[in-house]
C-alpha angles and dihedrals in degrees: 000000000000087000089052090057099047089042086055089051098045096059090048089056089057094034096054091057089040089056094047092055092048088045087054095040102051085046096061087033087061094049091045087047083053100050096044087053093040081062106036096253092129120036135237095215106031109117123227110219105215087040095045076216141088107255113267128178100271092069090045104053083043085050087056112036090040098062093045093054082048086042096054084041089058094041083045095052086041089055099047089047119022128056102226112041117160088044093055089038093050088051084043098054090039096056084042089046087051103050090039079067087078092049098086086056095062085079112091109240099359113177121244098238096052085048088063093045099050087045094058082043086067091043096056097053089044095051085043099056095031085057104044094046090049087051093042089057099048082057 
Protein backbone atom coordinates (compact mmCIF):
# COMPACT_ATOMS: atom_id res chain seq x y z
CA UNK A 1 0.00 0.00 0.00
CA UNK A 2 2.73 2.50 1.17
CA UNK A 3 4.41 2.14 -2.60
CA UNK A 4 1.34 2.87 -4.00
CA UNK A 5 1.25 5.87 -2.22
CA UNK A 6 4.81 7.10 -2.95
CA UNK A 7 4.39 5.99 -6.63
CA UNK A 8 0.98 8.38 -6.68
CA UNK A 9 2.88 11.07 -5.36
CA UNK A 10 5.64 10.73 -7.39
CA UNK A 11 3.79 11.17 -10.67
CA UNK A 12 2.20 14.02 -9.41
CA UNK A 13 5.48 15.44 -8.68
CA UNK A 14 6.43 15.00 -12.47
CA UNK A 15 2.59 15.75 -13.80
CA UNK A 16 2.19 19.03 -12.04
CA UNK A 17 5.37 20.50 -13.86
CA UNK A 18 4.22 18.68 -17.24
CA UNK A 19 0.85 20.56 -16.98
CA UNK A 20 2.47 23.96 -16.23
CA UNK A 21 4.34 23.81 -19.00
CA UNK A 22 1.54 22.87 -21.03
CA UNK A 23 -0.49 25.59 -19.27
CA UNK A 24 2.45 28.15 -20.33
CA UNK A 25 2.88 26.91 -23.31
CA UNK A 26 -0.53 26.88 -24.58
CA UNK A 27 -0.73 30.46 -23.19
CA UNK A 28 2.23 31.98 -25.46
CA UNK A 29 1.15 29.57 -28.10
CA UNK A 30 -2.23 31.37 -28.03
CA UNK A 31 -0.59 34.99 -28.32
CA UNK A 32 1.76 33.79 -31.06
CA UNK A 33 -1.69 32.01 -32.89
CA UNK A 34 -3.22 35.83 -32.52
CA UNK A 35 -0.66 37.66 -33.87
CA UNK A 36 -0.06 35.42 -36.80
CA UNK A 37 -3.75 35.77 -37.60
CA UNK A 38 -3.78 39.55 -36.67
CA UNK A 39 -1.13 39.64 -39.75
CA UNK A 40 -2.19 37.38 -41.92
CA UNK A 41 0.83 34.52 -41.10
CA UNK A 42 -1.53 32.00 -40.65
CA UNK A 43 -4.62 31.94 -42.77
CA UNK A 44 -8.14 31.96 -42.09
CA UNK A 45 -9.02 29.86 -44.79
CA UNK A 46 -6.16 27.61 -45.32
CA UNK A 47 -7.26 24.09 -44.69
CA UNK A 48 -5.35 21.74 -42.61
CA UNK A 49 -5.45 18.45 -44.09
CA UNK A 50 -5.56 16.07 -41.16
CA UNK A 51 -8.43 19.03 -39.20
CA UNK A 52 -10.69 19.56 -42.55
CA UNK A 53 -10.64 22.64 -41.06
CA UNK A 54 -8.36 26.15 -40.93
CA UNK A 55 -6.60 26.15 -37.79
CA UNK A 56 -8.28 27.81 -35.29
CA UNK A 57 -7.10 28.27 -31.28
CA UNK A 58 -8.63 25.24 -29.80
CA UNK A 59 -6.00 22.77 -31.76
CA UNK A 60 -3.28 24.97 -30.81
CA UNK A 61 -3.66 25.31 -26.98
CA UNK A 62 -4.36 21.24 -27.19
CA UNK A 63 -1.12 21.16 -29.28
CA UNK A 64 0.29 22.54 -26.91
CA UNK A 65 -1.09 21.25 -23.39
CA UNK A 66 -1.28 17.36 -24.89
CA UNK A 67 2.74 16.87 -25.66
CA UNK A 68 3.75 18.31 -22.37
CA UNK A 69 1.35 15.71 -20.25
CA UNK A 70 3.22 12.83 -22.88
CA UNK A 71 6.32 14.68 -22.26
CA UNK A 72 6.12 14.43 -17.88
CA UNK A 73 4.84 10.38 -18.63
CA UNK A 74 8.02 9.76 -20.52
CA UNK A 75 10.26 11.81 -17.90
CA UNK A 76 8.03 9.67 -15.11
CA UNK A 77 8.79 6.06 -16.72
CA UNK A 78 13.05 7.54 -17.29
CA UNK A 79 13.16 8.26 -13.83
CA UNK A 80 11.68 4.84 -12.46
CA UNK A 81 13.90 3.08 -14.60
CA UNK A 82 16.92 4.76 -15.85
CA UNK A 83 19.40 6.22 -14.05
CA UNK A 84 19.81 9.09 -15.66
CA UNK A 85 17.11 10.36 -16.48
CA UNK A 86 17.09 14.25 -17.31
CA UNK A 87 20.24 13.70 -19.27
CA UNK A 88 18.59 10.87 -21.51
CA UNK A 89 14.93 13.13 -21.52
CA UNK A 90 16.64 16.33 -22.55
CA UNK A 91 18.38 14.21 -25.64
CA UNK A 92 15.02 12.73 -26.03
CA UNK A 93 12.95 16.07 -26.36
CA UNK A 94 15.79 17.58 -28.51
CA UNK A 95 15.79 14.72 -31.25
CA UNK A 96 11.40 15.03 -30.86
CA UNK A 97 11.71 18.87 -31.03
CA UNK A 98 13.91 18.36 -34.32
CA UNK A 99 11.91 16.14 -36.26
CA UNK A 100 8.61 18.02 -35.09
CA UNK A 101 10.40 20.97 -37.38
CA UNK A 102 9.06 18.94 -40.69
CA UNK A 103 5.81 18.71 -39.38
CA UNK A 104 4.37 22.41 -40.70
CA UNK A 105 5.38 21.29 -44.18
CA UNK A 106 3.17 18.51 -44.28
CA UNK A 107 0.59 20.98 -45.05
CA UNK A 108 0.21 21.47 -48.72
CA UNK A 109 0.96 25.18 -49.61
CA UNK A 110 1.63 26.46 -46.20
CA UNK A 111 2.53 29.73 -46.16
CA UNK A 112 5.93 30.81 -45.01
CA UNK A 113 5.00 32.82 -42.54
CA UNK A 114 2.78 30.35 -40.84
CA UNK A 115 5.58 28.05 -41.19
CA UNK A 116 7.57 30.37 -38.98
CA UNK A 117 4.80 30.76 -36.53
CA UNK A 118 3.96 27.03 -36.00
CA UNK A 119 7.78 26.41 -35.77
CA UNK A 120 8.25 28.71 -33.02
CA UNK A 121 5.02 27.02 -31.77
CA UNK A 122 7.26 23.73 -31.41
CA UNK A 123 9.81 25.54 -30.07
CA UNK A 124 7.87 26.99 -27.32
CA UNK A 125 6.43 23.53 -25.84
CA UNK A 126 9.56 22.15 -26.19
CA UNK A 127 11.57 25.28 -24.16
CA UNK A 128 8.52 25.08 -21.54
CA UNK A 129 8.77 21.49 -20.64
CA UNK A 130 12.46 21.27 -21.12
CA UNK A 131 12.63 24.33 -18.33
CA UNK A 132 10.41 23.37 -15.92
CA UNK A 133 11.78 19.54 -15.77
CA UNK A 134 14.97 20.72 -15.50
CA UNK A 135 13.68 23.04 -12.56
CA UNK A 136 11.67 20.40 -11.13
CA UNK A 137 15.03 18.11 -10.82
CA UNK A 138 17.60 20.99 -9.06
CA UNK A 139 14.76 21.03 -6.35
Amino acid sequence: MESQVNLSIRVRKVLYPALAAGLVAAAINAVLFWVGSATGAVPADLIIPNAGQPLTIVPVIISSILPALVAGLVFFLLIRFTRNPLRIFNWVAAIVLILSFSSPFTIPNVPAGMAVVLELMHVVVAGSVLIAFNKYVKQ
